[in-house]
C-alpha positions in Angstrom: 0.0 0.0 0.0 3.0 2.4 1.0 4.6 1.5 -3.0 0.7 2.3 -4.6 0.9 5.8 -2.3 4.1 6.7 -3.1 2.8 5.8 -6.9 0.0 8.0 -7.4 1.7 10.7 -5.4 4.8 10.8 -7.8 2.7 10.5 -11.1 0.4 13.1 -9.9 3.3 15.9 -9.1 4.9 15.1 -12.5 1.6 16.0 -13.9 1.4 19.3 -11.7 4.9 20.2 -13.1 4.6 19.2 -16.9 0.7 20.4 -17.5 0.8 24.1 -17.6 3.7 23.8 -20.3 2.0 21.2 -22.2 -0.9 23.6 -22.5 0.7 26.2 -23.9 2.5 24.0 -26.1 -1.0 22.8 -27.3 -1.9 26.5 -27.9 1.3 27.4 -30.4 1.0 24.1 -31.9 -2.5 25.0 -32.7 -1.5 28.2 -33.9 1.4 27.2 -36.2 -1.3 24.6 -37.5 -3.8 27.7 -38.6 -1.2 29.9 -39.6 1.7 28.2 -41.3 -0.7 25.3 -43.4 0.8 22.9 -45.1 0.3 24.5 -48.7 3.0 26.7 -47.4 5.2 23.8 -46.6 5.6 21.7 -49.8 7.1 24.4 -52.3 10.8 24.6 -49.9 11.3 20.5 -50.0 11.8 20.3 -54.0 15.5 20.3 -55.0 18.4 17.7 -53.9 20.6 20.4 -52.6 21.7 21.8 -49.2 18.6 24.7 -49.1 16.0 21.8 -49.3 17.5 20.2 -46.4 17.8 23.1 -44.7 14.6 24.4 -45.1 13.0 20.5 -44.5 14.9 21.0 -41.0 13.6 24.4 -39.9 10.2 23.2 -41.1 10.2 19.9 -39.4 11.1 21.5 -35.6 8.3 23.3 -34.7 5.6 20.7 -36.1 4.0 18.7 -33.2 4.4 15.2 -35.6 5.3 12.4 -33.5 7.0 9.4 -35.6 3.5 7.7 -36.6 2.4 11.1 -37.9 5.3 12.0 -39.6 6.3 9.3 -41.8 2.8 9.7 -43.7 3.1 13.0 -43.8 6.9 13.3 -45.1 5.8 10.3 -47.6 3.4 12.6 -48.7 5.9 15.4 -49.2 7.9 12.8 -51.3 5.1 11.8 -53.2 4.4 15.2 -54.2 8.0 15.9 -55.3 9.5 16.8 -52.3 13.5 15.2 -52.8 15.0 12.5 -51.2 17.3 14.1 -49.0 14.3 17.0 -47.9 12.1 14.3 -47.2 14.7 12.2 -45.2 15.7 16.1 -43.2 12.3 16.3 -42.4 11.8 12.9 -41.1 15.0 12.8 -38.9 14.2 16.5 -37.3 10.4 16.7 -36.9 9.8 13.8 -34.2 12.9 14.7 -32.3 11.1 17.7 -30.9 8.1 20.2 -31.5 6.5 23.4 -30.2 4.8 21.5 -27.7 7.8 19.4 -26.3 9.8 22.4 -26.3 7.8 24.3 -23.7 7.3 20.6 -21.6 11.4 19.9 -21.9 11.7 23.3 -20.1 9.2 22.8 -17.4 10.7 19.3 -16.5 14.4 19.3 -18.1 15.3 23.4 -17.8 16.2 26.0 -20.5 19.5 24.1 -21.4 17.9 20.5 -22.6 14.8 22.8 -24.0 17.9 24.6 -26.3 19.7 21.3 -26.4 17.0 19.2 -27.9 16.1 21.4 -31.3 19.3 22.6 -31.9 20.1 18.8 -32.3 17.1 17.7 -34.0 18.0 20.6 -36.7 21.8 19.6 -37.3 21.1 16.1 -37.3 18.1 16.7 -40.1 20.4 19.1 -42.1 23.8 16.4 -42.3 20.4 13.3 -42.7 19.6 15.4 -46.1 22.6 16.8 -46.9 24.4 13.0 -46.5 21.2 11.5 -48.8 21.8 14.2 -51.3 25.4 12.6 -51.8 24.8 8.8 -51.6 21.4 8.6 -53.1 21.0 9.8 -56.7 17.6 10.5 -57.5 16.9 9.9 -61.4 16.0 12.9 -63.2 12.4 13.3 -63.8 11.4 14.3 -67.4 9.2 17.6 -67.5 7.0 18.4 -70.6 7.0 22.0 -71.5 3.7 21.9 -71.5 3.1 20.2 -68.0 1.4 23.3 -66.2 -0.7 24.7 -69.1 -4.2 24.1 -68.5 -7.4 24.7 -70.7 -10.3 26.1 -69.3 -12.7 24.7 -71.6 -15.7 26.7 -70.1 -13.7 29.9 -70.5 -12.8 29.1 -74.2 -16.1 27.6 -75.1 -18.5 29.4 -72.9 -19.9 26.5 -72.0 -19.7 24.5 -69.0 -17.0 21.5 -69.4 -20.0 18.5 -68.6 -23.7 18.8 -69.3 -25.1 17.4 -66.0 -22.6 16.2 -62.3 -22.1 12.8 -63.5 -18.4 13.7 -63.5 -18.3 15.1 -60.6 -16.0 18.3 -61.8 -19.4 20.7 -60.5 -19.2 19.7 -56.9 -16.6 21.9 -54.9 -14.1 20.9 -52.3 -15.5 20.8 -48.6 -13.9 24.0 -47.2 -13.5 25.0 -43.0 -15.4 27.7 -42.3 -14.6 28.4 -38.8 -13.6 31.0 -37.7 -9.2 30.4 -37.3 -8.9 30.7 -33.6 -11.8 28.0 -33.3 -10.1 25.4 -35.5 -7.0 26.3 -34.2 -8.3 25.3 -30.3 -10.1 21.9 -32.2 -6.3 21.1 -33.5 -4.6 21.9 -30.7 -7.1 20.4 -27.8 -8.8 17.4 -29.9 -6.9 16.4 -32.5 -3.2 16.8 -31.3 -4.0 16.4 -28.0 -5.4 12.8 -28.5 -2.7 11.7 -30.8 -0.2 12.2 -27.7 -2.3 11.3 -25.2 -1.8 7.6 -25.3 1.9 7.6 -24.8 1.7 10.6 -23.0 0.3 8.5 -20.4 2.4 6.0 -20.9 5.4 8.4 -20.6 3.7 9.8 -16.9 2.9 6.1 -16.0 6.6 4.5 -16.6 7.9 7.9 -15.4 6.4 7.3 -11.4 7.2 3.7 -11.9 10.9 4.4 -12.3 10.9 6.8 -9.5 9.3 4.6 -6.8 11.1 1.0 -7.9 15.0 2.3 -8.5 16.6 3.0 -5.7 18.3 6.6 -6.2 21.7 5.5 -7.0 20.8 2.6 -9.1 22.7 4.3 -12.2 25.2 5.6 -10.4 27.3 2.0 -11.2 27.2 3.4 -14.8 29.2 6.7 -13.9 32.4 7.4 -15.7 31.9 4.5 -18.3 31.3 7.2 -20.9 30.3 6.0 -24.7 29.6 2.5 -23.0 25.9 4.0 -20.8 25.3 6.6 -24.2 24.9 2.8 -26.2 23.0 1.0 -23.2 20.5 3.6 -23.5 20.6 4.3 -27.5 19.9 -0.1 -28.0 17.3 0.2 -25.9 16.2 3.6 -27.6 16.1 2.6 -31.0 13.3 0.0 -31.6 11.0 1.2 -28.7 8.0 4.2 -29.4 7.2 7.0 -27.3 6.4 10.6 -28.5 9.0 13.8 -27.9 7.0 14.9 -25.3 6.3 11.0 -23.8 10.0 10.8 -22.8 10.5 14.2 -21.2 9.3 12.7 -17.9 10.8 9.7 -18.2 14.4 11.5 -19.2 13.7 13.6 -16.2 13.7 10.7 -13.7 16.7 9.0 -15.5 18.3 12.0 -14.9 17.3 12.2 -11.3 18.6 8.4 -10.9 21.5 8.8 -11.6 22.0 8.7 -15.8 24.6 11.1 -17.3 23.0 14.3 -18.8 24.4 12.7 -22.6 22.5 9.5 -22.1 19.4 11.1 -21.5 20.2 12.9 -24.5 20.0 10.5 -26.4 17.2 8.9 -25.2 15.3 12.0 -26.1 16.8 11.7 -29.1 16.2 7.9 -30.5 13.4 7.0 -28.4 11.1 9.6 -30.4 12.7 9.4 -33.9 13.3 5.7 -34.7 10.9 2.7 -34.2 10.7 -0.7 -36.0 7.3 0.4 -37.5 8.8 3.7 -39.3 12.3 1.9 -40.2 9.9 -0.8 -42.3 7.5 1.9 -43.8 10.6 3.9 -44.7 13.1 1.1 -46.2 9.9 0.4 -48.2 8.9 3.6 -49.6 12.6 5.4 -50.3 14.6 2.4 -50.0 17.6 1.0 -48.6 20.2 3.6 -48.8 17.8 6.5 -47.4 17.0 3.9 -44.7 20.8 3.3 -43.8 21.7 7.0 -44.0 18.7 8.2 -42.0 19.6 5.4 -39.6 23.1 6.6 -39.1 22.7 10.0 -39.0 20.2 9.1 -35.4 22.5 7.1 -33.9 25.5 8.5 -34.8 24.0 12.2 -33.5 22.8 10.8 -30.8 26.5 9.4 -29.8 28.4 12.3 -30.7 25.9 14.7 -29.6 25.8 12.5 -25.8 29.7 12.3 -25.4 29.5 16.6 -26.0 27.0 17.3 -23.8 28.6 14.8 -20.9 32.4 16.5 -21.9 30.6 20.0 -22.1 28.3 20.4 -19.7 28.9 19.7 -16.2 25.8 17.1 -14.7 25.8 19.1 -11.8 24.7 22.3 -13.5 21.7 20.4 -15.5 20.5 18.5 -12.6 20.6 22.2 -11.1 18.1 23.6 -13.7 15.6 20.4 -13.9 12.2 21.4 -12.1 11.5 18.0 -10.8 12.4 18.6 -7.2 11.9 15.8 -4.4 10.5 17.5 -1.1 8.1 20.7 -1.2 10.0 21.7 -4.1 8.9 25.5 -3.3 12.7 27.0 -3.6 12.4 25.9 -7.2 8.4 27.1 -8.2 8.0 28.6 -11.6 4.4 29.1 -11.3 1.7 29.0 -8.7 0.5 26.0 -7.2 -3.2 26.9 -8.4 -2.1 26.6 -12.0 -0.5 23.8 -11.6 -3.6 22.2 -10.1 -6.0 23.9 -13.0 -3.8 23.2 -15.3 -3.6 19.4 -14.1 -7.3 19.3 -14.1 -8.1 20.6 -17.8 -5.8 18.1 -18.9 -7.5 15.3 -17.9 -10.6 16.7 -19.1 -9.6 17.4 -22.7 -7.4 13.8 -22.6 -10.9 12.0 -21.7 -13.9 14.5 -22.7 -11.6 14.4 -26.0 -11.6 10.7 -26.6 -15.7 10.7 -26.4 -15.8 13.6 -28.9 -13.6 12.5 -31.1 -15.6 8.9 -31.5 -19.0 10.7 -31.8 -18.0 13.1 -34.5 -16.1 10.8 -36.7 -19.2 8.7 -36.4 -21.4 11.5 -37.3 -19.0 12.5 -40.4 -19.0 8.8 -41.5 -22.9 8.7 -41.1 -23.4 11.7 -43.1 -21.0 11.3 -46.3 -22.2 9.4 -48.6 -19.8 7.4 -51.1 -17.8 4.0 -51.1 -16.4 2.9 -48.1 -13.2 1.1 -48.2 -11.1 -0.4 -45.0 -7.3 1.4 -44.8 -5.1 -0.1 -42.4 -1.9 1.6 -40.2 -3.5 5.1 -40.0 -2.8 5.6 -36.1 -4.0 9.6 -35.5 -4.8 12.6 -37.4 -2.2 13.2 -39.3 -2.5 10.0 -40.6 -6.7 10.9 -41.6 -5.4 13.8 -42.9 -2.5 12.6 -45.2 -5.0 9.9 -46.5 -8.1 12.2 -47.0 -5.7 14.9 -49.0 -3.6 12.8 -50.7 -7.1 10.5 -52.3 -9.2 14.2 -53.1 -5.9 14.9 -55.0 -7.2 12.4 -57.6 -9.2 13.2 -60.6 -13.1 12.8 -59.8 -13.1 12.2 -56.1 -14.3 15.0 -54.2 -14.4 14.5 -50.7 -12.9 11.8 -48.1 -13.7 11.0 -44.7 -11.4 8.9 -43.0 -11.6 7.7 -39.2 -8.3 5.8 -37.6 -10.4 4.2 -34.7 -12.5 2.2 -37.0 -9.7 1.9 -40.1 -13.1 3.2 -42.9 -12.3 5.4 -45.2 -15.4 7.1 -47.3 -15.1 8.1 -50.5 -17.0 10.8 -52.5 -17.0 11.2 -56.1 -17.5 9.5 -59.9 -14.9 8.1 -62.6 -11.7 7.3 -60.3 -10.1 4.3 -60.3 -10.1 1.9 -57.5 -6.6 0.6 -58.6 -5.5 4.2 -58.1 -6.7 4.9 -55.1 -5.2 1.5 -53.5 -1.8 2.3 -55.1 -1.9 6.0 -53.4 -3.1 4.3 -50.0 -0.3 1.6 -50.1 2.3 4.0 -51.7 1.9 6.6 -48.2 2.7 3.2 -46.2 -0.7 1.9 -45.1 -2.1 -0.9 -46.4 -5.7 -1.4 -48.8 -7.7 -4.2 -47.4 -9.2 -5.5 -50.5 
């Protein structure tokens, strides 16, 4: 009874300390969603060069995509021309960190790992994309002259193009009209919120259990042994899953155990951007070589980025700035303790009034389209709906697509497509067409 206590006490102040940050996280990440759309985002990733990568970097750091979000979505980018060596930038950057892991890193880590963190995420994404650049040739594709002239046949003609909506060219694309701040605050606190929750949980859950079950010096037999912890913690890393802002926590008791400030590093580092699912869907899609390179760049940052920050930066001084304090922890409060609490509060309301929602509406957008229903499977959160849903209305005569993860349906509107083309698109962004 004293261990469960203990428990639920410990999980319950990490949540105090990391909720108010997570919030606001939520609120710019919702922001940069309405703001910055991903229109905006797809003309920088086109050319093999060092710009592309560059830009595919800077792009990818801010974005709240864990790694099931962003393979889709840098698939997509690849799909739609983006190069190689942008796409691969983008992939190795973007689930290293975000705009909401960056404001949870310095409630829980302090301002230097909340520096530390994207600083890496971009350097590693640039040398990722400059690296495939060099060792993957991409083979030049043929342009017609004539590939963006378009004839408006009603213009010309002064006739409509179709006599009746058989074709389905009369029926326009379903547009948001909200106003921005509202679908701003449904990204941020529905969608993006419930696509973290579940290993945000997690992260809380095996957090407290760390704290309570290792004694406080367990790690300290690991002290001095340098590159030898940084690769105990990067194999264990590697093929495990857990969102950037899933491992702050648990980096934050490492850290208080006893783990050198470079391991924990890296274990913000791998944990987030390498999995076994997003290797597969990767070595698939772009191939071996981009595989290997994306692959080394991870662990090989993580190493060399692990041994600086041990050689660099005392331990001492980062265990000094880290906000999770044993005891009162009142010499070290950033914020009252009645946002802390209210900030604790709304989060467990939007994590569970949330999930309801989010099952009744999908079920009410399924009911009410009407079209061919087909089963996709692998799409795991919004981003994957939404990578699915614009990359299928980017084919001639569909009009609208609803998709919902939870159920694996996707609802298709529209007249003279091709099934075949619409299971290559599905299987091409690394799900998979149940026939």
């Amino acid at each position: 009874m004293e261990y469960i206590q203990k428990y639920l006490a410990e999980l319950w102040f990490l949540l105090l300390e990391m909720a108010p940050w997570l919030l606001l996280g939520l609120v710019f990440a919702g922001l940069l969603k309405v703001y910055f759309p991903q229109k905006h985002i797809d003309k920088y990733l086109g050319k093999s060069n060092f710009k592309s990568a560059l830009n595919a970097s800077l792009l990818g750091i801010p974005m709240p995509l864990c790694s099931c979000g962003v393979i889709p979505t840098g698939i997509s980018f690849f799909k739609n021309g983006a190069s190689k060596g942008a796409t691969n930038s983008f992939l190795i950057s973007t689930p290293q960190t975000g705009v909401d892991s960056i404001f949870a890193t310095y409630s829980m880590l302090g301002w230097p790992f909340a520096l530390l963190r994207p600083f890496v995420a971009f350097v590693t994404g640039v040398l990722g994309g400059v690296f495939t650049n060099i060792f993957v040739k991409e083979a030049p594709k043929p342009a017609s002259p004539f590939a963006s002239f378009k004839l408006d046949v009603a213009t010309v003609a002064g006739t409509e193009s179709c006599e009746d909506d058989s074709c389905g060219c009369h029926t326009p694309k379903a547009d948001d009209t909200r106003h921005s701040l509202v679908r701003a605050a449904d990204y941020a606190f529905v969608e993006l919120l419930q696509d973290i929750a579940k290993w945000l949980v997690i992260g809380f859950l095996a957090a407290a259990l760390i704290s309570v079950v290792l004694p406080d010096d367990f790690f300290s037999r690991f002290q001095g042994l340098g590159l030898l912890e940084i690769l105990v913690v990067l194999l264990a890393s590697v093929p495990i899953y857990i969102c950037a802002t899933g491992s702050i926590p648990i980096a934050a008791v490492l850290l208080m155990k006893g783990v050198s400030p470079g391991a924990a590093l890296v274990f913000l580092m791998a944990g987030p951007a390498t999995n076994v699912a997003t290797m597969t869907v990767l070595g698939k899609t772009m191939g071996r070589k981009s595989l290997t390179i994306y692959l080394a760049t991870i662990i090989g940052g993580a190493i060399v980025f692990g041994l600086l920050t041990n050689y660099f930066i005392p331990a001492d001084f980062i265990l000094s700035k880290i906000m999770h304090i044993h005891g009162d922890g009142s010499e070290h409060e950033m914020l009252p303790k009645w946002m802390g609490l209210g900030s604790a509060i709304l989060l467990i309301g939007l994590i569970v009034g949330g999930y309801f929602w989010q099952i009744v509406r999908k079920k009410q957008r399924m009911t009410r389209s009407k079209g061919i229903s087909i089963q996709v499977e692998g799409m795991t959160c919004s981003h994957c709906e939404a990578n699915v849903k614009r990359n299928l209305e980017a084919i001639k005569g569909i009009t609208m697509v609803v998709a919902n993860n939870q159920t694996n349906e996707v609802k298709i509107t529209g007249s003279g497509y091709k099934m075949e083309k619409v299971k290559e698109t599905v299987n091409g962004l690394g799900y998979k067409f149940v026939e």
